[in-house]
C-alpha positions as CSV (number, residue, x, y, z in Angstrom):
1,X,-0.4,-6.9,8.2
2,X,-3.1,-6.2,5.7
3,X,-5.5,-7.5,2.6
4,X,-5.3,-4.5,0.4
5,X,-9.6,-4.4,0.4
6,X,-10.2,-0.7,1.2
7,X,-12.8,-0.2,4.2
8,X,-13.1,3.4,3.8
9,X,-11.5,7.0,2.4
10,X,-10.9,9.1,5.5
11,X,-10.7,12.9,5.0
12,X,-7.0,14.4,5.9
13,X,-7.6,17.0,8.9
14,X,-4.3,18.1,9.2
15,X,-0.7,17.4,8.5
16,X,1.9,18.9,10.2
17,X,6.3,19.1,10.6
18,X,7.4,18.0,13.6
19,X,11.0,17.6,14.5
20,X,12.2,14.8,13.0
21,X,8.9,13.6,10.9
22,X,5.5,14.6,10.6
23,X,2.3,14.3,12.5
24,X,-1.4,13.6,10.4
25,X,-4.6,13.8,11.5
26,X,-7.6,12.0,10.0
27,X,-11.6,12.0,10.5
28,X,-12.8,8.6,10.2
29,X,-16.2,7.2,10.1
30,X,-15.8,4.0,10.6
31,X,-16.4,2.3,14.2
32,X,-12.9,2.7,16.4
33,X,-14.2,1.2,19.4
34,X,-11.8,-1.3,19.0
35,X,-8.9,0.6,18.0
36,X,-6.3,1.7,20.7
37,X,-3.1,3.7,20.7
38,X,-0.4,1.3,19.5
39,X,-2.1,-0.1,16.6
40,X,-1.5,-0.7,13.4
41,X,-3.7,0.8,10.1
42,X,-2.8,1.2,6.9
43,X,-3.2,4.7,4.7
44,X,-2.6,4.6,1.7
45,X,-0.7,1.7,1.7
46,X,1.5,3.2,4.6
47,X,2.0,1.2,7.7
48,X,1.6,3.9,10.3
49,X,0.7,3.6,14.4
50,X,-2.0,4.9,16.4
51,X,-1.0,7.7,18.3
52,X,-3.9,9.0,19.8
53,X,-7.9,8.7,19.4
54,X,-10.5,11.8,19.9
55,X,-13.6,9.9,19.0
56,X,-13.5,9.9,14.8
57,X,-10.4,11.8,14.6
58,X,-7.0,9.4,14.3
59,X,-3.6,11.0,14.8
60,X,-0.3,9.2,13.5
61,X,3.3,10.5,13.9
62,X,5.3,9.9,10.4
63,X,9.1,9.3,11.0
64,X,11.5,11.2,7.9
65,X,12.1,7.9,6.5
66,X,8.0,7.3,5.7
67,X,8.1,10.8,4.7
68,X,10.8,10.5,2.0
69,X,9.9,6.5,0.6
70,X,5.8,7.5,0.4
71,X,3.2,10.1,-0.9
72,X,2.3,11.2,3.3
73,X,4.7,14.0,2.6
74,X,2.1,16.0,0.0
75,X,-1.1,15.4,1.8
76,X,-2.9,18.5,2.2
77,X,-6.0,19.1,4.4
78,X,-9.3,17.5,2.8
79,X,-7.8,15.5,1.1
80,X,-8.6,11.6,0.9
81,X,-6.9,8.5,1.9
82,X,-7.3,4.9,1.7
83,X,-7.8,3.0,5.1
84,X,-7.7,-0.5,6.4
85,X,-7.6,-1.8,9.6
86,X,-4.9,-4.2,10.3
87,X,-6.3,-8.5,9.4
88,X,-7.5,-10.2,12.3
89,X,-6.2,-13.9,12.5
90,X,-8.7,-16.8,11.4
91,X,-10.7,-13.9,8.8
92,X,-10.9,-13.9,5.3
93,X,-7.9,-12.9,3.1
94,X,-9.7,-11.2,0.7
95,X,-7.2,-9.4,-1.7
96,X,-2.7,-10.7,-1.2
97,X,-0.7,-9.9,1.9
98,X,0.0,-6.8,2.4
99,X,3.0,-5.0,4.4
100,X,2.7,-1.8,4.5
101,X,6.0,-1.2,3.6
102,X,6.5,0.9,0.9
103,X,8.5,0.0,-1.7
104,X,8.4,3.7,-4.1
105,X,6.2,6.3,-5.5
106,X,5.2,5.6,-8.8
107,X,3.0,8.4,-10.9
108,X,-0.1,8.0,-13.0
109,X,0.5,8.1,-17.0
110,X,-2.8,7.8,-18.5
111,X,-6.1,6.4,-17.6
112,X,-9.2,5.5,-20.1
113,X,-12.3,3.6,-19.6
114,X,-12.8,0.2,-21.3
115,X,-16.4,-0.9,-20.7
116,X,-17.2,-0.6,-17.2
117,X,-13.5,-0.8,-16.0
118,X,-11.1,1.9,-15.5
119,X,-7.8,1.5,-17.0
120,X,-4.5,3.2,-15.3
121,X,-1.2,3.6,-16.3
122,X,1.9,4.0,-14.1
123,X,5.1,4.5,-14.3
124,X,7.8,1.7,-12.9
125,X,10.9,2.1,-11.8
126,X,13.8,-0.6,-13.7
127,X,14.8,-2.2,-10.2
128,X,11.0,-2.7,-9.7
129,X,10.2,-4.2,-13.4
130,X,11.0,-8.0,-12.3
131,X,8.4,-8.0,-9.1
132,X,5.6,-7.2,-11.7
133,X,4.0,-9.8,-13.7
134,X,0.6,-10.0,-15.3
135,X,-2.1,-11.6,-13.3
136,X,0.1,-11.1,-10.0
137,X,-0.7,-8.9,-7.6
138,X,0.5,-5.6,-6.4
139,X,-0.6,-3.1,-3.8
140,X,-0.7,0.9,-5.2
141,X,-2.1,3.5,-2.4
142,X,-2.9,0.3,-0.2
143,X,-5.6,-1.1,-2.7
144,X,-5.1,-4.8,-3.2
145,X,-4.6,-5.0,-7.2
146,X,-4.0,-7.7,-10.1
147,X,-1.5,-6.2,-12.3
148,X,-2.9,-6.2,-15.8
149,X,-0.1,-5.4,-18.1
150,X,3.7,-5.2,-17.8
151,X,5.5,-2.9,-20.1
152,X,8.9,-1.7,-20.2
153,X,8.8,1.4,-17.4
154,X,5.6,1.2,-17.1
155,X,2.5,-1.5,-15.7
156,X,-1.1,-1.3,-16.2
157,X,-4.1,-2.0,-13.8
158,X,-7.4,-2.4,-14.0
159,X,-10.2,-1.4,-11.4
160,X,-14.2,-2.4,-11.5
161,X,-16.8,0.0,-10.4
162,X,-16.8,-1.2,-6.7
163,X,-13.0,-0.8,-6.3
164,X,-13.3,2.8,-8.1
165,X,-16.6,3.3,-5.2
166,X,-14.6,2.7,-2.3
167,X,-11.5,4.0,-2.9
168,X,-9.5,6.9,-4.0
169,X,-8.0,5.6,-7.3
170,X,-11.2,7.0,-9.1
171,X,-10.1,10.9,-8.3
172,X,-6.2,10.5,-9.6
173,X,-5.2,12.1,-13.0
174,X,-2.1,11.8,-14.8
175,X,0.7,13.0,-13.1
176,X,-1.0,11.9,-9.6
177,X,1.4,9.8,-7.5
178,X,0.6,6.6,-5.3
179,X,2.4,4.3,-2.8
180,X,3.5,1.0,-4.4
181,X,4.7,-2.4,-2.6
182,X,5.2,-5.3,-4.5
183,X,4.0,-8.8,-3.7
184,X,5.9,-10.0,-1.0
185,X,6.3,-13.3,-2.5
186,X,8.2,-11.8,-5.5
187,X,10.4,-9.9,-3.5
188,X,11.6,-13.1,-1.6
189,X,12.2,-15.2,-5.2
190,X,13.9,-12.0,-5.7
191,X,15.8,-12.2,-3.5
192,X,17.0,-16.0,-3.5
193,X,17.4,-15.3,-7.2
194,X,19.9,-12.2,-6.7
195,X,21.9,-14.4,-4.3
196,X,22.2,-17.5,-6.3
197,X,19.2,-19.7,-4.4
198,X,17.0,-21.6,-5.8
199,X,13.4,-22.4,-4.7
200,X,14.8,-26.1,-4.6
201,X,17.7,-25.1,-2.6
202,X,15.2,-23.9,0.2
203,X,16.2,-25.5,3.9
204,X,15.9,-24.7,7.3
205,X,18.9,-22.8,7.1
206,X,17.7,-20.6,3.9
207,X,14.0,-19.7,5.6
208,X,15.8,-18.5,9.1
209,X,18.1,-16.4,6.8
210,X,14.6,-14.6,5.6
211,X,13.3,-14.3,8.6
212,X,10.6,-17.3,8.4
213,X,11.8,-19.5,11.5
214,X,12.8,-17.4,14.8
215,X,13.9,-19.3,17.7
């Protein structure tokens, strides 16, 4: 699990086909002393596991289904990704809870500056539409967002200097794609919604049917 703040851009090395998925090496610079085979980080919004560590260099296998739901697929040598390290329990949540899970791909329409801020337009899928509100939050290439606008087929963010410092959202141009998940709080109103619940018909019952009580 994940916060959405951004604690560096690693540089892709490689990216390779494997059979059945892909293989992606990254250079980071931040300190991996902690970081062993098996974990979890996030690039660019992707939930992907350690495979192996060479000092700074970080490789992850990608299975077919990452490939196709995510933006992995068009990486290309040198170029830059969003990472985070997975949350450590008892920290600070800084941005909204954040899977990893990729929901689609969503592609940049327009971007213009207003004041010191950096305005982006993207494109949203219909069946994503009601998971978007303004002032909620969403999570696009990983980066822990509040959702500015909501239009039909299309949302609208907003990003201050230091998120466009430390991340790669400052580099896109129309056309550019990015990862998007949405909140998972909406998706579970969602979800009650689509099958008749109500938040006031939540019981015991209800929350081990989504997975929040396990025996």
């Amino acid at each position: 699990m994940f916060s959405g703040i951004i604690e560096e851009s690693a540089k892709v090395v490689s990216v390779a086909r494997v059979s059945g998925g892909g293989r992606l090496e990254l250079l980071s610079a931040l300190d991996h002393s902690g970081t062993k085979v098996g974990d979890s980080i996030s690039v660019s919004g992707v939930c992907l596991t350690v495979c192996s560590l060479r000092g700074k260099q970080i490789v992850f296998d990608i299975s077919e289904e990452t490939l196709r739901r995510s933006s992995l697929g068009s990486l290309r040598a040198g170029d830059a990704v969003n990472l985070e390290r997975s949350l450590v329990l008892g920290g600070r949540i800084h941005g909204h809870l954040v899977f990893g899970h990729v929901d689609t791909v969503v592609s940049l329409i327009t971007r213009e500056e207003e004041g010191n801020s950096l305005k982006l337009v993207w494109s949203l899928p219909d069946e994503w539409q009601p998971y978007l509100v303004p002032k909620g939050s969403v999570a696009l290439a990983g980066v822990s967002l509040t959702v500015g606008e909501v239009m039909p087929g299309r949302f609208a963010v907003y990003l201050i200097p230091h998120t466009l410092k430390v991340t790669t959202l400052l580099s896109l141009r129309p056309g550019d794609v990015a990862n998007l998940e949405v909140d998972m709080l909406a998706r579970y109103v969602g979800s009650m919604i689509a099958s008749k619940q109500t938040p006031s018909a939540v019981d015991e019952s209800l929350l081990r049917e989504h997975g929040f009580i396990r025996d």
